[in-house]
C-alpha positions as a printed Julia matrix, in Angstrom:
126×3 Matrix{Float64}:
 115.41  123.25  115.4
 113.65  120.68  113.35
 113.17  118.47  115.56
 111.09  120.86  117.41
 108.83  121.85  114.42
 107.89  118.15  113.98
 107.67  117.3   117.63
 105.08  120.44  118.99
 102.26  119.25  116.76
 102.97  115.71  116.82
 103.48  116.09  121.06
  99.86  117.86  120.68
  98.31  115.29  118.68
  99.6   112.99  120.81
  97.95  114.98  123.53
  94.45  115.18  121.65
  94.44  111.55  121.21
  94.62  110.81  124.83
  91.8   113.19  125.67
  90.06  111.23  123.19
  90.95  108.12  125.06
  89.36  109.47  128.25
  86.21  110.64  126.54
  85.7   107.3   124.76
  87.11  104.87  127.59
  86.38  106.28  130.43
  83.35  108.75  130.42
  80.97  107.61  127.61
  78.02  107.66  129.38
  78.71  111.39  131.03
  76.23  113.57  129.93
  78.96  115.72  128.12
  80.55  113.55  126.25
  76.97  111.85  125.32
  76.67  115.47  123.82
  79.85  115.44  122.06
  79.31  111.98  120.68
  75.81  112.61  119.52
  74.29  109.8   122.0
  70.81  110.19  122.17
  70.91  108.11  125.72
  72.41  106.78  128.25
  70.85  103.6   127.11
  72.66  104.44  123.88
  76.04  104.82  125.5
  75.71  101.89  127.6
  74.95   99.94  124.26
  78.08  101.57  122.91
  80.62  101.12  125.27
  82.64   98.09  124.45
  82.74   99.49  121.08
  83.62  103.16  122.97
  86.04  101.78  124.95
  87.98   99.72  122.3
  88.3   102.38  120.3
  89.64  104.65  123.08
  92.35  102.06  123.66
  93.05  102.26  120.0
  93.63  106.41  120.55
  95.89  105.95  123.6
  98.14  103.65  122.06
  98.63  105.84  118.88
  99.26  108.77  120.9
 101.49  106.54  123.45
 103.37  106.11  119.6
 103.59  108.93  118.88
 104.5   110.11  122.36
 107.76  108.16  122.22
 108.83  108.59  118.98
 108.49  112.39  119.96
 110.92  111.64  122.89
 113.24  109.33  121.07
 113.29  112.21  117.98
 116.45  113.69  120.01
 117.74  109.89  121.67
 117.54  108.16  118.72
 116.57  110.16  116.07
 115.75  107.6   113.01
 113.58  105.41  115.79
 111.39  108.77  116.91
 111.04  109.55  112.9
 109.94  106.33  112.39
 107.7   106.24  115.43
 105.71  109.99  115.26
 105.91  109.66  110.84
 103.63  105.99  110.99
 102.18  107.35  114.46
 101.17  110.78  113.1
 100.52  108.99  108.94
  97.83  106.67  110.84
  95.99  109.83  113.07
  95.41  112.02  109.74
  94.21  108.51  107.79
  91.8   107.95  110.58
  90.39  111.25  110.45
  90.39  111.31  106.56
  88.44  108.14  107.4
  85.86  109.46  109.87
  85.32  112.77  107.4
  84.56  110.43  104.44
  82.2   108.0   106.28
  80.12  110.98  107.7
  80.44  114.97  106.39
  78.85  116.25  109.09
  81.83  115.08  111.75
  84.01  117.92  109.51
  85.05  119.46  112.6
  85.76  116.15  114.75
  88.08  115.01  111.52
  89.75  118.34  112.06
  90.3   117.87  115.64
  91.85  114.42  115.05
  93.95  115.38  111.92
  95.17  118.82  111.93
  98.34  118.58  114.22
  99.77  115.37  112.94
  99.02  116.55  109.68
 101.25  119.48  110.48
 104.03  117.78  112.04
 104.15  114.83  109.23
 104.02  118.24  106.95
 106.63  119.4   108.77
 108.95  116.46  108.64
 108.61  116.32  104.99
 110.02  119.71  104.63
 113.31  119.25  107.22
Protein backbone atom coordinates (compact mmCIF):
# COMPACT_ATOMS: atom_id res chain seq x y z
CA UNK A 1 0.00 0.00 0.00
CA UNK A 2 2.86 2.38 0.26
CA UNK A 3 4.27 1.83 -2.52
CA UNK A 4 1.25 3.02 -4.22
CA UNK A 5 0.95 6.35 -2.25
CA UNK A 6 4.50 7.28 -3.39
CA UNK A 7 4.22 5.93 -6.89
CA UNK A 8 0.57 7.82 -8.13
CA UNK A 9 2.07 11.27 -7.71
CA UNK A 10 5.48 10.49 -8.57
CA UNK A 11 3.93 8.28 -11.90
CA UNK A 12 1.99 11.78 -12.49
CA UNK A 13 4.87 13.95 -12.18
CA UNK A 14 6.56 11.82 -14.20
CA UNK A 15 3.71 12.26 -16.60
CA UNK A 16 3.71 16.22 -16.33
CA UNK A 17 7.29 16.30 -17.08
CA UNK A 18 6.95 14.61 -20.35
CA UNK A 19 4.15 16.90 -21.48
CA UNK A 20 6.57 19.45 -20.65
CA UNK A 21 9.06 17.77 -22.86
CA UNK A 22 6.69 17.94 -25.84
CA UNK A 23 5.76 21.54 -25.27
CA UNK A 24 9.40 22.64 -24.97
CA UNK A 25 11.02 20.11 -27.59
CA UNK A 26 8.78 19.64 -29.90
CA UNK A 27 6.13 22.48 -30.35
CA UNK A 28 7.79 25.77 -29.24
CA UNK A 29 6.93 27.73 -31.94
CA UNK A 30 2.97 26.53 -31.93
CA UNK A 31 0.96 29.31 -31.31
CA UNK A 32 -0.27 27.64 -27.98
CA UNK A 33 2.50 26.90 -26.41
CA UNK A 34 4.03 30.49 -27.57
CA UNK A 35 1.00 31.49 -25.29
CA UNK A 36 1.86 29.34 -22.50
CA UNK A 37 5.50 30.29 -22.59
CA UNK A 38 4.88 33.98 -22.81
CA UNK A 39 6.67 34.25 -26.43
CA UNK A 40 5.90 37.35 -27.86
CA UNK A 41 6.85 35.72 -31.52
CA UNK A 42 7.52 33.27 -33.50
CA UNK A 43 10.72 35.05 -34.13
CA UNK A 44 11.05 34.78 -30.36
CA UNK A 45 10.56 31.04 -30.27
CA UNK A 46 12.69 30.38 -33.12
CA UNK A 47 15.45 32.40 -31.15
CA UNK A 48 14.62 30.17 -28.22
CA UNK A 49 14.61 26.86 -29.37
CA UNK A 50 17.94 25.27 -28.78
CA UNK A 51 17.60 26.62 -25.41
CA UNK A 52 13.65 25.16 -25.55
CA UNK A 53 14.63 22.08 -26.70
CA UNK A 54 17.56 21.35 -24.28
CA UNK A 55 15.65 21.98 -21.60
CA UNK A 56 12.82 19.68 -22.75
CA UNK A 57 15.38 16.89 -22.96
CA UNK A 58 16.33 17.78 -19.46
CA UNK A 59 12.29 17.15 -18.42
CA UNK A 60 12.06 13.82 -20.28
CA UNK A 61 14.93 12.33 -18.76
CA UNK A 62 13.83 13.28 -15.14
CA UNK A 63 10.51 11.96 -15.72
CA UNK A 64 12.11 8.80 -17.71
CA UNK A 65 13.83 8.68 -13.77
CA UNK A 66 11.39 8.87 -12.19
CA UNK A 67 9.34 6.63 -14.45
CA UNK A 68 11.56 3.66 -13.62
CA UNK A 69 12.22 4.04 -10.27
CA UNK A 70 8.29 4.07 -10.07
CA UNK A 71 8.39 0.62 -11.85
CA UNK A 72 11.34 -0.81 -10.06
CA UNK A 73 9.52 0.52 -6.48
CA UNK A 74 7.84 -3.15 -6.51
CA UNK A 75 11.10 -5.13 -8.59
CA UNK A 76 13.58 -3.78 -6.66
CA UNK A 77 12.36 -1.74 -4.15
CA UNK A 78 15.61 0.20 -2.64
CA UNK A 79 16.65 0.96 -6.58
CA UNK A 80 12.92 2.59 -7.39
CA UNK A 81 13.31 4.59 -3.84
CA UNK A 82 16.41 5.70 -4.84
CA UNK A 83 15.37 6.48 -8.39
CA UNK A 84 11.66 8.47 -7.89
CA UNK A 85 13.29 10.11 -4.10
CA UNK A 86 16.50 12.01 -6.29
CA UNK A 87 14.04 11.93 -9.44
CA UNK A 88 11.09 13.52 -7.61
CA UNK A 89 13.93 15.79 -4.84
CA UNK A 90 15.31 17.37 -8.28
CA UNK A 91 11.47 18.21 -9.97
CA UNK A 92 10.30 20.19 -6.66
CA UNK A 93 14.09 21.98 -6.55
CA UNK A 94 13.56 23.00 -10.10
CA UNK A 95 10.31 24.44 -9.53
CA UNK A 96 11.40 26.05 -6.17
CA UNK A 97 13.97 27.38 -8.65
CA UNK A 98 11.73 28.74 -11.42
CA UNK A 99 9.25 30.37 -8.48
CA UNK A 100 12.27 32.21 -6.96
CA UNK A 101 13.80 33.52 -10.25
CA UNK A 102 10.34 34.91 -11.40
CA UNK A 103 6.96 35.29 -8.90
CA UNK A 104 4.79 35.65 -11.47
CA UNK A 105 5.42 31.80 -12.92
CA UNK A 106 3.61 30.83 -9.24
CA UNK A 107 1.34 28.66 -11.01
CA UNK A 108 3.93 27.02 -13.59
CA UNK A 109 6.20 26.21 -10.23
CA UNK A 110 3.04 24.57 -8.99
CA UNK A 111 2.49 22.57 -11.99
CA UNK A 112 6.10 21.30 -11.93
CA UNK A 113 6.32 20.72 -8.09
CA UNK A 114 3.18 19.71 -6.55
CA UNK A 115 3.05 15.87 -7.31
CA UNK A 116 6.63 15.01 -6.62
CA UNK A 117 6.38 17.07 -3.76
CA UNK A 118 3.59 14.81 -2.65
CA UNK A 119 5.03 11.57 -3.39
CA UNK A 120 8.67 12.54 -1.83
CA UNK A 121 6.08 13.71 1.14
CA UNK A 122 4.71 10.62 0.98
CA UNK A 123 7.77 8.48 1.12
CA UNK A 124 8.95 10.29 4.08
CA UNK A 125 5.97 9.26 6.01
CA UNK A 126 5.98 5.18 4.96
Amino acid sequence: MSQILVAVPAALAACVHVYIFVLESLRITDPATMKVFGIASREEAEIMRPWAYNQGWYNLLLALQVGVGVVCLWAAPTVGSTLVVAGCAFMVAAALVLVTSDRAKLRAATVQGALPLLALLAWALT
